[in-house]
C-alpha positions in Angstrom: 205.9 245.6 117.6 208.4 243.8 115.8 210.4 246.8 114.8 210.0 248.3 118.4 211.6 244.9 119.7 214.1 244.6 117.0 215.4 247.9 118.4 215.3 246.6 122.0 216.9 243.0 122.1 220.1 242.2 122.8 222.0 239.9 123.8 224.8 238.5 126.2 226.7 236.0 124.3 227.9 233.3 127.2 229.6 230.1 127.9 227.8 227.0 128.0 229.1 223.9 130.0 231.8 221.5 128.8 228.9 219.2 128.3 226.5 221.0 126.0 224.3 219.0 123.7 221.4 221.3 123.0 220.3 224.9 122.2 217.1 226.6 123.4 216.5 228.8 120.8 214.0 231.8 121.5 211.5 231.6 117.8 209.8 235.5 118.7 207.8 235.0 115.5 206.5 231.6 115.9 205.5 232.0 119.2 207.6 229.1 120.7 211.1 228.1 122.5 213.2 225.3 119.8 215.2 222.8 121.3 218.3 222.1 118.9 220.5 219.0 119.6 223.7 220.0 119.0 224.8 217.0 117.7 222.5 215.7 114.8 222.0 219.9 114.6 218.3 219.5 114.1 215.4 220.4 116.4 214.4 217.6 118.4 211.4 219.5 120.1 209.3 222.7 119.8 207.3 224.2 123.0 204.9 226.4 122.2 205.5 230.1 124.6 203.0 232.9 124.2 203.7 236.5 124.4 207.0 236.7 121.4 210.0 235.0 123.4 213.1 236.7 123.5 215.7 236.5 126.3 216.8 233.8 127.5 218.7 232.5 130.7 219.5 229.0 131.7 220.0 228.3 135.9 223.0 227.0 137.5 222.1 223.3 137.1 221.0 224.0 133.7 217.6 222.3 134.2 215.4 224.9 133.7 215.5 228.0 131.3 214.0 231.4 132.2 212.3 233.0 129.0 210.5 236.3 128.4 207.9 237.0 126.9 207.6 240.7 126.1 204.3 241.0 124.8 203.0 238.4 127.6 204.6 240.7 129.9 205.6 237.5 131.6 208.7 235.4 132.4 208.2 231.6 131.0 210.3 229.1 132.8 210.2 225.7 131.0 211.2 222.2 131.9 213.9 221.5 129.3 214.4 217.6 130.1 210.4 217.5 130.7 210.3 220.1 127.1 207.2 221.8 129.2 206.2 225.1 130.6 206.7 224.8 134.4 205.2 228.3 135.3 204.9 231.6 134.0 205.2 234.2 136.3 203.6 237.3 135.3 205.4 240.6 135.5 203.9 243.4 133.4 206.0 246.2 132.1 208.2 245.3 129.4 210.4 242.1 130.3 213.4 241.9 128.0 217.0 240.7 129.2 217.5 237.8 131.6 219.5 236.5 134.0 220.9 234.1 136.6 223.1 234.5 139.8 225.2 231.3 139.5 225.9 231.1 142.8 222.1 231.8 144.3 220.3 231.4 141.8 218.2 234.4 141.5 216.9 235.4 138.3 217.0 239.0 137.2 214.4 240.3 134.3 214.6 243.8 132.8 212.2 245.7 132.5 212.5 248.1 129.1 209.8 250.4 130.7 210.4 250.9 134.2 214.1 251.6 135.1 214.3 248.5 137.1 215.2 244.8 137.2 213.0 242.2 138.9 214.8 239.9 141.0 212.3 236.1 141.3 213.4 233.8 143.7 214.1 230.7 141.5 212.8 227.8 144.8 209.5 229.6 145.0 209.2 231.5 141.7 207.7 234.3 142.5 208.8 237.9 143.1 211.4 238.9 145.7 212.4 242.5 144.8 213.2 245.3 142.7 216.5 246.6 141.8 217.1 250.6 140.1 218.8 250.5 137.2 219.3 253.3 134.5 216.9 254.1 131.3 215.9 251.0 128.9 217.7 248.2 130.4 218.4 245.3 128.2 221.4 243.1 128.7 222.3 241.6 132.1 225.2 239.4 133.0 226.5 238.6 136.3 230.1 237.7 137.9 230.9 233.9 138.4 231.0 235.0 142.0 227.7 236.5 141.9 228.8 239.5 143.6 227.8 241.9 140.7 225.4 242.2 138.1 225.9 244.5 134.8 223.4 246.2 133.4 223.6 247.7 129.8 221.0 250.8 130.1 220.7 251.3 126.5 218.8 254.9 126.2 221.3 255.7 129.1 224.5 254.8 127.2 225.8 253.0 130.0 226.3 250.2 131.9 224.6 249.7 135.4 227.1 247.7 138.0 225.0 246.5 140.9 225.9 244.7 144.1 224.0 241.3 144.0 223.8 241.3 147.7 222.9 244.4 148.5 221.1 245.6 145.3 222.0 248.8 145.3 223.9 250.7 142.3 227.6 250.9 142.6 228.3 252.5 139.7 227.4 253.7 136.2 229.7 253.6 133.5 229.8 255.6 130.7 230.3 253.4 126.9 229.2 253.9 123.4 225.8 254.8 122.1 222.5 252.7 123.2 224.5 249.8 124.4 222.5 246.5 124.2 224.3 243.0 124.7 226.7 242.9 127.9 229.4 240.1 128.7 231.4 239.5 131.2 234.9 237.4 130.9 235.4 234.1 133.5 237.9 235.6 135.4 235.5 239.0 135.9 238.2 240.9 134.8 236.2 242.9 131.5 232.9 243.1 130.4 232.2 243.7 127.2 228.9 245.9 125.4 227.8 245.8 122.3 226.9 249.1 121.3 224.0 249.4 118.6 224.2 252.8 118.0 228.1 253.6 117.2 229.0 250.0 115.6 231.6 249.4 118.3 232.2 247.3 121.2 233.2 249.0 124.6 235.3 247.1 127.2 234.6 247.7 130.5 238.0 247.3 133.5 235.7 245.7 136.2 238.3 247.0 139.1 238.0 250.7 138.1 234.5 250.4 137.2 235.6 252.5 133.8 235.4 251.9 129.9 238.9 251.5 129.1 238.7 251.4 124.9 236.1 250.9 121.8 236.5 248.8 118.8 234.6 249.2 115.8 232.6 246.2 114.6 230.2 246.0 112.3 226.7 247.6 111.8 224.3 247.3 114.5 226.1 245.0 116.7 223.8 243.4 119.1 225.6 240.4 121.6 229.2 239.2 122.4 230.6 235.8 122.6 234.3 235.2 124.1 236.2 232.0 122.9 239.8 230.9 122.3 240.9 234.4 123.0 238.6 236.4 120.6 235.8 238.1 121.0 232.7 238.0 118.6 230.0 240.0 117.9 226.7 239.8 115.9 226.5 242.8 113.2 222.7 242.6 112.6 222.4 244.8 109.4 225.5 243.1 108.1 224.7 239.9 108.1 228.0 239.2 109.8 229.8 238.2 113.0 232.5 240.8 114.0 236.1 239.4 115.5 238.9 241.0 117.4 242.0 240.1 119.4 240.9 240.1 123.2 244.4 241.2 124.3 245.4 243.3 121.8 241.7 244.9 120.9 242.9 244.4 117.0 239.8 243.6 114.6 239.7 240.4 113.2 238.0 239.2 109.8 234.1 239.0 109.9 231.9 236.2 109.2 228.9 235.7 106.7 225.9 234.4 108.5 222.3 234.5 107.9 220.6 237.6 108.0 219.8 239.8 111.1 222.1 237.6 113.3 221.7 238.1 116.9 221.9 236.1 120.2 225.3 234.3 120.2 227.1 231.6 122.9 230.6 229.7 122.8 230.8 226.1 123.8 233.3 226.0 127.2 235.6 224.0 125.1 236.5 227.0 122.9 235.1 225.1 119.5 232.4 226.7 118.3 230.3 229.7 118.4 226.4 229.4 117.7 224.7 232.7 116.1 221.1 232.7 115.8 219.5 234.4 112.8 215.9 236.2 113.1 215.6 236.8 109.7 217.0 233.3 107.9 215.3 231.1 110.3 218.5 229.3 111.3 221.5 229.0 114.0 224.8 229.2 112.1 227.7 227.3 113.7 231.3 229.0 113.6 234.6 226.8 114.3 236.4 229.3 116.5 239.6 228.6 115.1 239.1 228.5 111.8 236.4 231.5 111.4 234.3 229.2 109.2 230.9 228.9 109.2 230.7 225.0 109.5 226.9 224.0 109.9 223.5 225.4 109.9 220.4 224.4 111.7 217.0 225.6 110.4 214.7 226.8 113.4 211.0 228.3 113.9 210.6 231.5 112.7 212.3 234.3 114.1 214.7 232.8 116.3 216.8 235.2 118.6 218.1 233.6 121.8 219.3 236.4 123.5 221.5 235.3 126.4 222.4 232.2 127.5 221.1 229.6 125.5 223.2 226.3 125.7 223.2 223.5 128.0 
């Protein structure tokens, strides 16, 4: 199982709010969600979550976060000022990626088995709907406006764009090989996918609905962070973070971490970047400007916070 999910998580590396003080970290291995004040950079609290944790997805007001639980074939949502479970809503199939509409609210799971995303209504938390996506979703990241939601559909090679009102496909666009992490910039201008299987990034023009260029990364890149004008991307069999220029698409210098890094997030000030590491048991923190590794937090085991993970 571990291997099968290694090969399926990703993750869409966001912004967190100006504000920021803690990380909910995703520990797969240990069975349990870590909550990391960002300050002391220590664990302040450890809720145990059944069913290997994984995604992760934080609402609007940043109260709650949205967790799956692939082998519970459940989504978690926990109280992270109460640092309880709230409900678990079962699902069945394969939940993987999550996500919130920041403008309604609405969270979407993946489903790695079933070509589809669920959409649960976040006041009553239980099922509203289905949405058809392409083969092995993973990623999803939606539009500030909430008008679209991306999709990466990794065994597809592509990249579902779906209207959030409407839930219907508008598009699928064509990007590198089994593309896993998807991010989207704040002016919903690019998205960017992390492609596992050619060690590149593709960047997506959101007008044309088209993949515009590649640029190479490292091996087995997995999620994408944008800060202070860069873009960076966890290389899990390199042990690295991956930069490059977000205007020019130039490569920038890469970054020792810990091993098998994976779900990664940018403070909204531009700062830092936080990379957790499945294999090391920590979250490295990156100054943005520098490209120095400048802390390390030591988590449960097998931490992977895959999407947004910082309030």
């Amino acid at each position: 199982m571990k291997a099968l999910l290694a090969g399926m998580l990703l993750g869409a590396g966001l912004i967190a709010p100006a504000s920021a003080a803690e990380a909910i970290v995703t520990a797969q291995n240990a069975n349990a969600v870590d909550i990391v004040d960002l300050d002391t950079r220590k664990v302040e609290a450890t809720i145990p979550v059944p069913g290997a944790p994984a995604g992760i997805a934080l609402s609007p007001d940043r109260t709650r976060a949205y967790v799956t639980a692939p082998e519970g074939k459940a989504l978690v949502v926990i109280d992270v000022a109460g640092r309880r479970i709230e409900r678990t809503v079962p699902l069945g199939g394969g939940p993987l990626g999550v996500g919130v509409n920041p403008v309604s609210g609405t969270v979407y799971v993946a489903d790695w088995y079933a070509k589809r995303l669920w959409a649960v209504d976040p006041s009553t938390l239980t099922l509203e709907g289905e949405i058809a996506v392409g083969t092995s979703p993973s990623g999803i990241a939606v539009t500030r406006d909430g008008r679209l939601i991306l999709v990466a559909d990794r065994d597809d090679d592509a990249v579902s764009v779906v209207d959030a009102g409407t839930r219907q496909r508008l598009a699928v666009v064509k990007v590198g090989m089994r593309p896993f992490g998807v991010t989207i910039d704040p002016e919903g201008r690019r998205a960017y996918t992390a492609n596992v299987g050619s060690n590149d990034v593709s960047v997506i023009d959101l007008a044309t609905q088209r993949e515009i260029a590649r640029v190479p990364v490292g091996e087995r890149p997995y999620a994408v962070a944008l800060t202070g004008g860069r873009a960076f991307v966890t290389d899990q069999y390199g042990g690295t973070v991956s930069t490059f220029d977000l205007a020019t698409l130039k490569p920038g210098p890469r970054i020792d971490v810990g091993e098998y890094p994976e779900g990664i997030a940018a403070s909204r000030d531009g700062r830092l970047v936080y990379v957790a590491n499945w294999e090391s048991n920590t979250m490295s923190v990156i100054d943005a400007a520098s490209l120095r590794v400048t802390g390390q937090v030591t988590t449960s085991d097998g931490p992977r916070s895959f999407g947004d993970f910082l309030r």
